[in-house]
Phi, psi and omega in degrees: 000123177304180192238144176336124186272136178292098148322152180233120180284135171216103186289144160276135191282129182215158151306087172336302153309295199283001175269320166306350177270316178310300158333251185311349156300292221267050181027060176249184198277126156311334172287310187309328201258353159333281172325324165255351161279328156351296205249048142082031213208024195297313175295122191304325162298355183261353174286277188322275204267034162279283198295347164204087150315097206271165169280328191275005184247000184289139206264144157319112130011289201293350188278016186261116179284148193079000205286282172321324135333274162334288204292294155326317159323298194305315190295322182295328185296308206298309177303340189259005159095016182293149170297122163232136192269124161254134183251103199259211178211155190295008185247166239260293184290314186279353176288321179288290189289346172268320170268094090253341172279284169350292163310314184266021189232321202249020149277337192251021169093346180246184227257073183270136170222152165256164193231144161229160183272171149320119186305298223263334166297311220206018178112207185207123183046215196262064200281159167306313170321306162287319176327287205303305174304303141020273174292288177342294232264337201235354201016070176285151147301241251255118162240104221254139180246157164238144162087345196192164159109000153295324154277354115020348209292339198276334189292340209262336149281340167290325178274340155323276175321331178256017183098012208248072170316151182212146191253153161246141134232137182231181151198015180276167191291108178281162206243190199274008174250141159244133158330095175290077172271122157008282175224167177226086181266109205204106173313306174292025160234070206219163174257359190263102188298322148330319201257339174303336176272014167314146167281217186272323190266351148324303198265001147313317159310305181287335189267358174275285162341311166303318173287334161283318198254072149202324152315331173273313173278347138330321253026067188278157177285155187069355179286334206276351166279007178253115168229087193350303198303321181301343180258013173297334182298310195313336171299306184293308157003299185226030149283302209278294232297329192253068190321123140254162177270132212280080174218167181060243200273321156337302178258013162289319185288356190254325190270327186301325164346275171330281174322333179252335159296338176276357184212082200270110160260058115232133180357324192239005122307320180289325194279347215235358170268330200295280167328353170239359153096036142313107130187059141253213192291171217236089195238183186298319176299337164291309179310330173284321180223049173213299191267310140003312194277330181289291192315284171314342175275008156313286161334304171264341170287313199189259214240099168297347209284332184276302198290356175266294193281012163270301151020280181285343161109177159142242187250141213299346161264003123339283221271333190247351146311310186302275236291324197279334159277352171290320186310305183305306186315308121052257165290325180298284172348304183297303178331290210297341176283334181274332217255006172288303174292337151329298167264319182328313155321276195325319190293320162326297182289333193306337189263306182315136165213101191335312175317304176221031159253142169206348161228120167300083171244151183209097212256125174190156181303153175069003190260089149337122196281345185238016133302308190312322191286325168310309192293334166280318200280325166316294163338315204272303207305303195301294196300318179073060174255165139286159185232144166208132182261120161223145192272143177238116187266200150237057158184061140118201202230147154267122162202174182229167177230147189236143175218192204231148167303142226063350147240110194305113163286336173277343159310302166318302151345299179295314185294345193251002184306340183272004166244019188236135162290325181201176190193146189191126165179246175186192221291311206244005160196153186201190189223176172203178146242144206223171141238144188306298186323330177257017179290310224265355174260314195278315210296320190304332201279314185290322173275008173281298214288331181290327167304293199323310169280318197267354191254125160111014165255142158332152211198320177319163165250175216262125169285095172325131170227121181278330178210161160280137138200188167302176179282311182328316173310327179264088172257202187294302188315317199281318171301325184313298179323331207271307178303358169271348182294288189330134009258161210242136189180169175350101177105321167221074180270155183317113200304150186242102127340129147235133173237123208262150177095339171300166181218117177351075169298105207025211212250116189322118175273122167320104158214159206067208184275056177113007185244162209225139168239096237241136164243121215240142184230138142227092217101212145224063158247148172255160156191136211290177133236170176240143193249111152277164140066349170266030202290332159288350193293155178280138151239131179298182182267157165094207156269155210248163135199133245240133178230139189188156172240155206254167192205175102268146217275092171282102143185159205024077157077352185262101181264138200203138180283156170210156186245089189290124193271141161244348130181180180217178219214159135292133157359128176191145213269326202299000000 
């Protein structure tokens, strides 16, 4: 087992100045107007509208290329009554943009049905494979894709050749081919630099928005029966889950989400926050890792088709059969994920040495393909390495790869290419395909090109700290504050504290599986904290200093601030 990688603490750098006027402009907490000038956010109206984020601040729809195209389309299938397919994808984002088109093309009156492909069958997107079933199965006119579908071009000449149009809404990074589709609606490849980090079920948003509102200057029938905002949960949803970064536009649709999401009517979202044991409010960390995981775990096991139709709704013993195998699936995920790290680890340690590993592959028969990429994110999270996980079949390997900042995986990927059949993402996660005969030429190769980049850099990994302050500063007022932050995610991650100098009030108590409960005094202020996971740690003598984030704690009747440590050091002047 490697030995605990040492963090290299590093405060983000701010104006002083310009955070005591932000202060003292808007009566906020100091650490708080810090923080935001960190993060760009120094003006006081630009302050204003980071912390309470309007639905009225979201940009005209039509400023999306191709939008308009899309929209013309759409409006002509719903009046002449053509069958129309939305053709998603098997993820958290794409099950969220495919029942939210679906629900609102069929409120406007049309004949919407949804497809999603197979994973293990058929792929990825709007493969030929899917294509064909698709067409078999729904004969559709029109097929509006979510999520996918920009690279796309030979299916997209193929349902052409069958008489078929087809809409792209994307939101992936486009490759040197594009899709001829009726229209291609894909932000990146747009000039409103806001818009490029949409997610997938974002820009599903905008093109439901394009549609009322031509619809409303048409007068078209149903539009006045639509109200975007009730389908906002489904938007946060598969906002946070597709981490994008929760800035702009982004976090007005995640927080408004949110919001709609704690008092959610539907139906098969209520039973599936019931089944995952929610229950208090409802923030991005529940969606990341309580309902998201549920939603996804279909998707990766096999058949996304239960998490869309719990989506979509029907009868409440439908729905909550649906929600209870999601639960389950779930847990199957989980077993199978522990015990894929388990051994990946074992293959590991054997070798690894902090000195000259620097790139991670880890390979064996039987390791489930739509697992593997959670088991690389494990890997970089022990190692701080980049990692690539592959499942091995018999006629060849899956894998997926996580990487650390500052080594581009796909680049890396490009050096290793004469031992992949194909490869494909961007810098910090990506997927391949292998042959068995090249796993043991690709392992050497990828760990030649990660030495190559990577030897004679820090390797710790690095703790963020956004501000210093007292401990006495971190208080209710401060926390209160905290809550406009929110919700924290890519771009607006959760503030890392530091308080230099605290010192123990008497001795951490052991509690759970491994975790320390601490009471830290500076002055004369206390304040407990919680340690997850540190129970092992050596704690030094003297005073501390301590980086931790705030929370407040509700149990057995008590609300209380607590200070979640994310670590601590001795004390130093440095």
């Amino acid at each position: 087992m490697p030995p605990r990688l040492e963090r290299l603490w590093r405060t983000v750098e701010a104006d002083d100045a310009q955070a005591g006027a932000l202060a003292a402009e808007r009566g906020l907490p100091r650490p708080l107007a810090r923080l935001l000038v960190a993060r760009g956010l120094a003006d006081p109206e630009a302050a204003d509208r980071h912390l309470n984020p309007r639905l009225s601040e979201l940009s005209d729809p039509f400023l999306l290329p191709d939008l308009a195209a899309a929209v013309t389309r759409i409006w002509k299938a719903l009046a002449d009554h053509e069958p129309i397919v939305v053709f998603g994808d098997y993820d958290v984002d794409g099950v969220t943009s495919t029942a939210l088109l679906v629900q609102v093309l069929r409120r406007l009156g049309g004949q919407a049905e949804p497809f999603l492909p197979f994973r293990m069958e058929e792929g990825y997107g709007l493969s030929l494979e899917a294509l064909a079933r698709c067409l078999d199965e729904l004969k559709p006119k029109l097929i509006i894709t979510v999520d996918c579908g920009t690279g796309s071009a030979a299916s997209v000449r193929e349902a052409a050749r069958r008489g078929v149009d087809v809409v792209v809404t994307d939101h992936h990074t486009p490759g040197a081919e594009l899709a001829p589709a009726v229209a291609l609606v894909n932000p990146k490849l747009g000039t409103a630099a806001g818009l490029q980090v949409l997610a997938g079920v974002g820009v599903t948003f905008k093109l439901c928005h394009g549609l009322l509102k031509r619809g409303r200057e048409e007068g078209r029938p149903g539009v006045d029966q639509v109200d975007l905002r009730q389908h906002l949960d489904l938007v946060a949803l598969g906002t946070i889950a597709d981490i994008v970064p929760l800035t702009g536009e982004n976090r007005i649709l995640a927080r408004h989400g949110l919001h709609q999401l704690n008092q959610t009517a539907s139906p098969g979202l209520r039973l599936l926050i019931e089944v995952a044991g929610i229950k208090g409010a409802i923030d991005a960390y529940e969606v990341g890792f309580r309902i998201a995981p549920r939603l996804n775990a279909a998707g990766r096991l096999g058949d996304a088709q239960m998490a869309l139709s719990l989506l979509l709704g029907g009868s409440e013993s439908q729905l909550r059969e649906q929600a209870e195998y999601l639960d389950a699936t779930n847990r199957e995920r989980q077993a199978m994920e522990a015990q894929i790290v388990d051994q990946a680890m074992a293959e590991l340690d054997a070798s690894y040495r902090p000195d000259t590993t620097f790139g991670l592959v880890a390979a064996q028969p039987g390791w489930h393909p739509g697992v593997v990429g959670i088991v690389a994110s494990r890997l970089v999270q022990r190692y701080n390495r980049p990692a690539v996980v592959i499942g091995l079949g018999e006629e060849g390997g899956r894998g997926s790869c996580r990487s650390i900042e500052g080594f581009d995986l796909v680049a890396a990927l490009g050096e290793c290419s004469a031992h992949l059949r194909k490869f494909g993402g961007h810098a910090m996660a990506a997927g391949l395909e292998i042959d068995l005969d090249q796993v043991d030429a690709f392992t050497q190769r990828f760990r030649e090109v990660a030495a190559a980049h990577l030897q004679g850099v820090d390797l710790r990994p690095v703790q963020r700290v956004d501000a210093w302050m007292d401990l006495a500063e971190a208080d209710d007022r401060l926390l209160s504050g905290l809550e406009q932050l929110k919700p924290f995610g890519v771009g607006n991650t959760t503030p890392v504290w530091g308080s230099a100098g605290v010192r123990m009030v008497g001795r951490p108590r052991q509690v759970g599986k491994g975790h320390l409960k601490f009471m830290l005094a500076s002055g004369g202020a206390q304040r407990e904290a919680m340690g997850w996971s540190m129970a092992d740690r050596e704690i030094p003598e003297g005073p501390l200093d301590i980086c931790y984030q705030m929370k407040r704690d509700h149990f057995m009747g008590q609300d209380k601030l607590v200070l979640v440590l994310q670590d601590f050091r001795p004390a130093t002047t440095g």
